[in-house]
C-alpha atoms as one frame of an Amber mdcrd trajectory, in Angstrom:
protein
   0.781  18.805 -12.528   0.528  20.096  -8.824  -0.682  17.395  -6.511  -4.016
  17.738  -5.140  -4.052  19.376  -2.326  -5.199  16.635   0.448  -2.023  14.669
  -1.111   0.193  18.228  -0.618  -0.441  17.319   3.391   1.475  14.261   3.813
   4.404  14.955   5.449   6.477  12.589   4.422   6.403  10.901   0.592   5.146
   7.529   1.956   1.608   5.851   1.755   1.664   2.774   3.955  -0.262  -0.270
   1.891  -3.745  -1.435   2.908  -3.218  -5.176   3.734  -5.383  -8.179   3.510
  -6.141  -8.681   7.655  -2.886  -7.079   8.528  -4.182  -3.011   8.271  -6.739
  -2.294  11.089  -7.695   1.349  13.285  -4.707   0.986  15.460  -1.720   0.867
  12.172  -3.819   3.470  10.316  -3.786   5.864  13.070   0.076   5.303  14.037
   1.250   5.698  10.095  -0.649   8.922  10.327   0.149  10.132  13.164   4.143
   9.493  12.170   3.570  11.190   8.903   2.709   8.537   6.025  -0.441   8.040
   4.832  -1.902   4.910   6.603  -4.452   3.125   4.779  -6.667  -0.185   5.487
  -9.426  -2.377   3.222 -12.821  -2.123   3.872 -13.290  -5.446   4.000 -11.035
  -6.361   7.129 -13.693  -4.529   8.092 -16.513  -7.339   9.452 -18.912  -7.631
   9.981 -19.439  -5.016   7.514 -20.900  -3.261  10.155 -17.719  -2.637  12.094
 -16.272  -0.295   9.377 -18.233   2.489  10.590 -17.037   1.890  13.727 -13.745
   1.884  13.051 -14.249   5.200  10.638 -15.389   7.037  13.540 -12.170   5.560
  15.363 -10.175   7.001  13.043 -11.615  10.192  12.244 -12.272  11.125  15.545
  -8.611  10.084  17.119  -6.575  12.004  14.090  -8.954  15.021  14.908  -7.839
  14.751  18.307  -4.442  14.635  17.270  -4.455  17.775  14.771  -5.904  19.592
  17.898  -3.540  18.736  20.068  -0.423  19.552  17.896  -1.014  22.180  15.635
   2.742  21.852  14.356   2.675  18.338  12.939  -0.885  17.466  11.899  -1.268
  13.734  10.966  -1.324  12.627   7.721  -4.637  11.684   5.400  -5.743   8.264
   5.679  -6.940   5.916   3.013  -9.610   3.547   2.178  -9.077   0.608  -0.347
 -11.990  -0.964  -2.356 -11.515  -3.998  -4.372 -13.845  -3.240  -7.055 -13.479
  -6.862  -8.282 -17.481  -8.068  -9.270 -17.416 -10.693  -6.675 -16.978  -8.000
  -4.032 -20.500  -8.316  -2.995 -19.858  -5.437   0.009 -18.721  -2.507  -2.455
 -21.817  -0.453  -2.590 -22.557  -0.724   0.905 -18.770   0.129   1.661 -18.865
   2.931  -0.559 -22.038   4.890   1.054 -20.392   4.349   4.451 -16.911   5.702
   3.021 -19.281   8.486   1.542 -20.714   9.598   5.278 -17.363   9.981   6.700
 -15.366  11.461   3.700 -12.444   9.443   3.495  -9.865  11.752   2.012  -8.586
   9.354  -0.403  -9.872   6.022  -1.525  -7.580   3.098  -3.214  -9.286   0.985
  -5.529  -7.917  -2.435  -6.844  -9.053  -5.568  -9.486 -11.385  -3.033 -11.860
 -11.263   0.335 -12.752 -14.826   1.942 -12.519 -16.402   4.883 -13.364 -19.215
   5.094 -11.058 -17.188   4.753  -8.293 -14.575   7.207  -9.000 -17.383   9.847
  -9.461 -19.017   8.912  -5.921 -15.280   9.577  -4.844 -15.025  12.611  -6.252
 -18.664  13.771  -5.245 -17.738  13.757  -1.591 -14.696  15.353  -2.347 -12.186
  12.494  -2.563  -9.392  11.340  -4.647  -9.078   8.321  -5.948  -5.486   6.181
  -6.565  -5.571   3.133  -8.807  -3.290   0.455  -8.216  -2.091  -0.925 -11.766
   0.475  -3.447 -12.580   1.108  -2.420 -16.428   0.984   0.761 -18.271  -2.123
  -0.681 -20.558  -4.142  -0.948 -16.726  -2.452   2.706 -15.945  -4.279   3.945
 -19.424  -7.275   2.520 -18.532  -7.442   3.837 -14.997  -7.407   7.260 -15.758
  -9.528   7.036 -18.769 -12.475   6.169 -16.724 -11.170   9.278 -14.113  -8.955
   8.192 -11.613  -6.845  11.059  -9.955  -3.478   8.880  -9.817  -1.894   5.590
  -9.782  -0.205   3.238  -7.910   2.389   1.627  -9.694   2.940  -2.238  -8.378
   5.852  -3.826  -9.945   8.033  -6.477  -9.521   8.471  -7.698  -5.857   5.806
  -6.253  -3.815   3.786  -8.188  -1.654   0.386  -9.225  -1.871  -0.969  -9.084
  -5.513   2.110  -8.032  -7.738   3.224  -7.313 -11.770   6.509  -8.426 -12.854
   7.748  -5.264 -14.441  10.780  -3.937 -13.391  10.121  -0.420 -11.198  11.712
   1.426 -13.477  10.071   0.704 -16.543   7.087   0.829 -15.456   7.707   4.453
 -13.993   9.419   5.071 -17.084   6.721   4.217 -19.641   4.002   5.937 -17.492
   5.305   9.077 -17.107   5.493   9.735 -20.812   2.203  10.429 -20.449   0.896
  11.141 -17.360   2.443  13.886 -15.013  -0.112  13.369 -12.194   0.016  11.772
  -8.605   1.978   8.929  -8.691   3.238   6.140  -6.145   5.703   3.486  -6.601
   5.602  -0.429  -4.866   7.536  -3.178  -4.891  10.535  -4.423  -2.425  10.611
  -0.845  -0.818  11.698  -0.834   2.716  14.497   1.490   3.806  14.537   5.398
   3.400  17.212   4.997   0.976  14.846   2.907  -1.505  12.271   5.406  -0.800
  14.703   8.335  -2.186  15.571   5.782  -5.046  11.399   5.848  -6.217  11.233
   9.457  -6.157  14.306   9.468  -8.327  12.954   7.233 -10.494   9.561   9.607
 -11.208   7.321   8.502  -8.160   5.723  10.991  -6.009   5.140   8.274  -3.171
   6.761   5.042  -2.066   3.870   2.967  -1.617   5.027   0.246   1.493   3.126
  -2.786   2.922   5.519  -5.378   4.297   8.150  -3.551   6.254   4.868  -2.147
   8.341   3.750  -5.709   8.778   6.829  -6.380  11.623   5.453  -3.575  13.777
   4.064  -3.715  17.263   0.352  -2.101  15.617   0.280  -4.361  13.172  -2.485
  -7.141  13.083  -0.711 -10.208  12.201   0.382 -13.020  14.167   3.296 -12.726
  16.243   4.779 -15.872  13.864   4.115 -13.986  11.039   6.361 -11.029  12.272
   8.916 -13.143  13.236   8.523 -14.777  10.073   9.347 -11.473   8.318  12.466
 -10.511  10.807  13.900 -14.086   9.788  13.255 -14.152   5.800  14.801 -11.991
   2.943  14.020 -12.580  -0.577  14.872 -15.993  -1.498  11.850 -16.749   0.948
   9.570 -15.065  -1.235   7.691 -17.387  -4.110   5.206 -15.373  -6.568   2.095
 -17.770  -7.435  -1.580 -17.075  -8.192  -2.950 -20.197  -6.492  -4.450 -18.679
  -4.179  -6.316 -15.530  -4.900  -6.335 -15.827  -8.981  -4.121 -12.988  -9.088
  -0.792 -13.187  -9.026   1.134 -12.512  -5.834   4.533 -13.119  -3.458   3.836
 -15.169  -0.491   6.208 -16.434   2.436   7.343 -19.994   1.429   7.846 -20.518
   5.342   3.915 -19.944   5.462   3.063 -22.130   2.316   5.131 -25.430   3.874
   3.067 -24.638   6.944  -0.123 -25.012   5.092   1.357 -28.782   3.767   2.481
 -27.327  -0.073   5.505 -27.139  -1.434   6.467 -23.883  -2.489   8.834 -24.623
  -5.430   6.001 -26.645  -7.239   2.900 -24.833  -6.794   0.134 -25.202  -9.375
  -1.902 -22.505 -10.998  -5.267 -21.168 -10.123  -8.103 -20.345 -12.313  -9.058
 -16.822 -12.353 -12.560 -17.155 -12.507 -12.592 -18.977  -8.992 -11.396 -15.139
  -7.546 -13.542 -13.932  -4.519 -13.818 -11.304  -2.827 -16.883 -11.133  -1.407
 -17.975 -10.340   2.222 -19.427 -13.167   3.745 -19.777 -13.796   7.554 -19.126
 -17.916   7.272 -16.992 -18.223   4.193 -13.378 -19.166   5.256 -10.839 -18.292
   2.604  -8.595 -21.201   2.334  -5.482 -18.820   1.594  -6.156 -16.694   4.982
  -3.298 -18.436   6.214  -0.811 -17.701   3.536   1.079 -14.686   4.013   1.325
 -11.785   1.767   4.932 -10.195   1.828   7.047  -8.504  -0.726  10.971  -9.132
  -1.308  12.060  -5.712   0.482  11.989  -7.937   3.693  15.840  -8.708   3.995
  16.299  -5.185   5.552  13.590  -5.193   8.301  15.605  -6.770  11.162  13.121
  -6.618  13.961   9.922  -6.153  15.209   9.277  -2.278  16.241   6.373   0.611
  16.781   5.324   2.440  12.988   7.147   5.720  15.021  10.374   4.136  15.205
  10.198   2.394  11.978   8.984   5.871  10.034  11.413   7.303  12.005  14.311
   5.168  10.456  13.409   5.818   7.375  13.347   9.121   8.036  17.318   9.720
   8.734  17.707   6.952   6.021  16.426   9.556   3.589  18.707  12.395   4.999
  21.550  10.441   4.966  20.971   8.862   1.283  20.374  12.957   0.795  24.012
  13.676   2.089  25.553  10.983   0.006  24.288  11.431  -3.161  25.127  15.694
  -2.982  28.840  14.348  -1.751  28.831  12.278  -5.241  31.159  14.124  -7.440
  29.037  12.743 -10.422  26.280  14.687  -9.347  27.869  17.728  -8.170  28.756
  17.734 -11.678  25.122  17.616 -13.116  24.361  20.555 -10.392  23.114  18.239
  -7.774  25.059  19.252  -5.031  22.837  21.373  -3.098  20.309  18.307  -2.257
């Protein structure tokens, strides 16, 4: 199946992962503008009222952009929903969304219907992120356009399947748009999901240690310093399940290793002014982190990846292995 066609304009085979806080204007324009698809939750949007602010921001500065060089136009941006029931802000989200027709929309915790059709009636497509192939089924039977795979390792909310059989298992059914997370953060990983079926490497963390980025400057350096082993994967404190920096969890007076379990029922996402989320503190990050050495701009760091891809390119049509299965003219 052909991609659709707002998904044929990315330049590069990389959507950047809306992040709790983290993903504001300023990221979402720079991923863009480098040639990923940079994409942000409505609600870091508040007061609610600020996300049609910051849709005009966006809409209007990419415009610019596309005017101003006609040979690399910026990539589409994204919007993610959480269509979770305690997400009191959804509908009011949605008809602002609607107004500005965001190319592509990202929904998460609930596949639904009726908002995959508003997507669609303003023209948009809709990913779902999944973490199984049961969710994936379920997705596209109530008419997503494509899914976000989320396996093992990525950061933020997270499955535990291994990338590869998840890819694996849904692609013997589904041949449409497809993106890959989990632990991806070099070019050469990137090359190693579209090998593996993806159409997209879907990254969040690696974007987190940039200069746009809207996280504390600990929390970067947090990320520079870490690699895996600093990574624990606990529900306490969304419902979901999700890897965390332990460095951030000590910080908040826990110990990481013995963390209990949350009740899912106590999830919310809803949009008020005064509530503080007790987890706001706790930082989201995915187990890719060992190869993101410092803080830079989104340019540079799409930019790495970028001759990462063209190098993993070289190697793999130098493989005599490959040159054997006609792969040499990568």
């Amino acid at each position: 199946m052909a991609l659709p066609a707002v998904l044929q304009r990315v330049p590069l085979p990389i959507i950047g992962a809306p992040m709790f806080i983290i993903s504001h204007p300023q990221l979402v324009i720079e991923q863009c503008k480098a040639g990923v698809v940079g994409s942000m939750p409505a609600l870091n949007a508040r007061p609610a009222s600020q996300l049609d602010e910051w849709l005009a921001e966006i809409t209007e500065t990419l415009a610019a952009w596309d005017r101003d060089h006609p040979d690399r136009p910026a990539a589409p941006f994204a919007i993610n929903q959480i269509v979770h029931k305690s997400n009191d802000r959804l509908e009011q989200d949605m008809a602002v969304c609607a107004r500005y027709k965001v190319p592509i929309v990202i929904t998460s915790l609930g596949a639904r219907s009726d908002v995959f059709e508003a997507v669609h009636g303003w023209g948009g497509v809709v990913l779902h992120d999944i973490i199984n192939n049961t969710f994936a089924h379920k997705a596209m039977d109530k008419g997503a356009d494509g899914l976000i795979a989320v396996a093992a390792g990525a950061g933020g909310h997270a499955g535990v399947k291994s990338p590869f059989a998840l890819v694996q298992e849904i692609r013997e059914w589904f041949d449409g748009p497809l993106a890959l997370s989990g632990a991806i953060a070099t070019g050469h990983a990137v090359l190693a999901a579209l090998a593996a079926g993806a159409d997209f490497a879907y990254i969040g963390s690696a974007f987190i240690a940039t200069s746009e980025a809207r996280a504390s400057e600990a929390y970067k350096q947090c990320i520079v310093d870490s690699n895996s082993d600093d990574i624990v994967y606990t529900s306490l404190f969304t419902g979901v399940p999700g890897n965390y920096l332990k460095p951030s969890i000590r910080n908040a007076g826990m110990d990481p290793d013995h963390l209990p379990e949350s009740d899912p029922s106590k999830m919310d996402f809803g949009g008020g002014e005064g509530s503080k989320k007790a987890w706001k503190d706790i930082w989201g990050c995915g187990q890719g982190i060992g190869a993101v050495r410092a803080v830079v701009p989104v340019a540079e760091r799409v930019a790495q990846w970028r001759a990462e891809m063209a190098a993993g390119c070289q190697r793999l049509a130098a493989m005599r292995s490959l040159a054997r299965l006609g792969c040499a003219d990568l």
